[in-house]
C-alpha positions as CSV (number, residue, x, y, z in Angstrom):
1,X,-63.5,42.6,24.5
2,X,-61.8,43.9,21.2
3,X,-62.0,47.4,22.4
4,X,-60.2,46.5,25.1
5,X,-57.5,44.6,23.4
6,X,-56.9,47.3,21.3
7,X,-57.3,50.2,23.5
8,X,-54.3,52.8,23.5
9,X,-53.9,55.3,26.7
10,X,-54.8,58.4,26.3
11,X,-52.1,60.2,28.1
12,X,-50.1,61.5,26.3
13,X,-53.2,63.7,24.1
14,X,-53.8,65.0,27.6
15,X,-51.7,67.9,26.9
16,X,-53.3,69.0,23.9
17,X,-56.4,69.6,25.4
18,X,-57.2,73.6,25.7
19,X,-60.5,74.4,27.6
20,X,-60.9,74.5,31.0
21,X,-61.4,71.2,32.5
22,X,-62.8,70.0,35.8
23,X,-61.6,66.6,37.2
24,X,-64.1,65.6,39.8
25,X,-63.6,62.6,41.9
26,X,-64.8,61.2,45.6
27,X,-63.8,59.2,48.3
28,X,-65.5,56.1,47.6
29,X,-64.7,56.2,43.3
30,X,-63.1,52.6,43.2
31,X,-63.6,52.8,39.0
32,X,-61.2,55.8,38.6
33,X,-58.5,56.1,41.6
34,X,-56.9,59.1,43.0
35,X,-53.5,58.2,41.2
36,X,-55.5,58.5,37.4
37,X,-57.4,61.6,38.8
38,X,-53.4,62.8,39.5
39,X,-52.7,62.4,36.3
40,X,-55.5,64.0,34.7
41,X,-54.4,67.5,36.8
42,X,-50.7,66.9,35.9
43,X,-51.0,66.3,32.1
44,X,-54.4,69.0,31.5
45,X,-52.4,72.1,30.9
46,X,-55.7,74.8,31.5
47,X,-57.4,73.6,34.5
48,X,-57.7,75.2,37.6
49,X,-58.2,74.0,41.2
50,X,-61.1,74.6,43.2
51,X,-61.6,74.7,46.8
């Protein structure tokens, strides 16, 4: 419960991050919605989308 308490988004160190990255989600992922998965491809600067 402490961890939560003190836990600190992440977002805004999003940016600094400089590999490539894949964000993977599905249909049915109740524990990380579409909208956070949005945010990850917005803030990740080298990413790339795949079909």
């Amino acid at each position: 419960m402490e961890s939560f308490l003190d836990f600190k988004p992440l977002t805004p160190q999003l940016s600094s991050i400089t590999v490539p990255t894949m964000i993977l989600n599905g249909e049915f992922d109740f524990l990380t919605p579409r909208a956070l998965h949005e945010t990850l491809r917005v803030e990740i600067p080298v990413q790339r989308e795949a079909t």
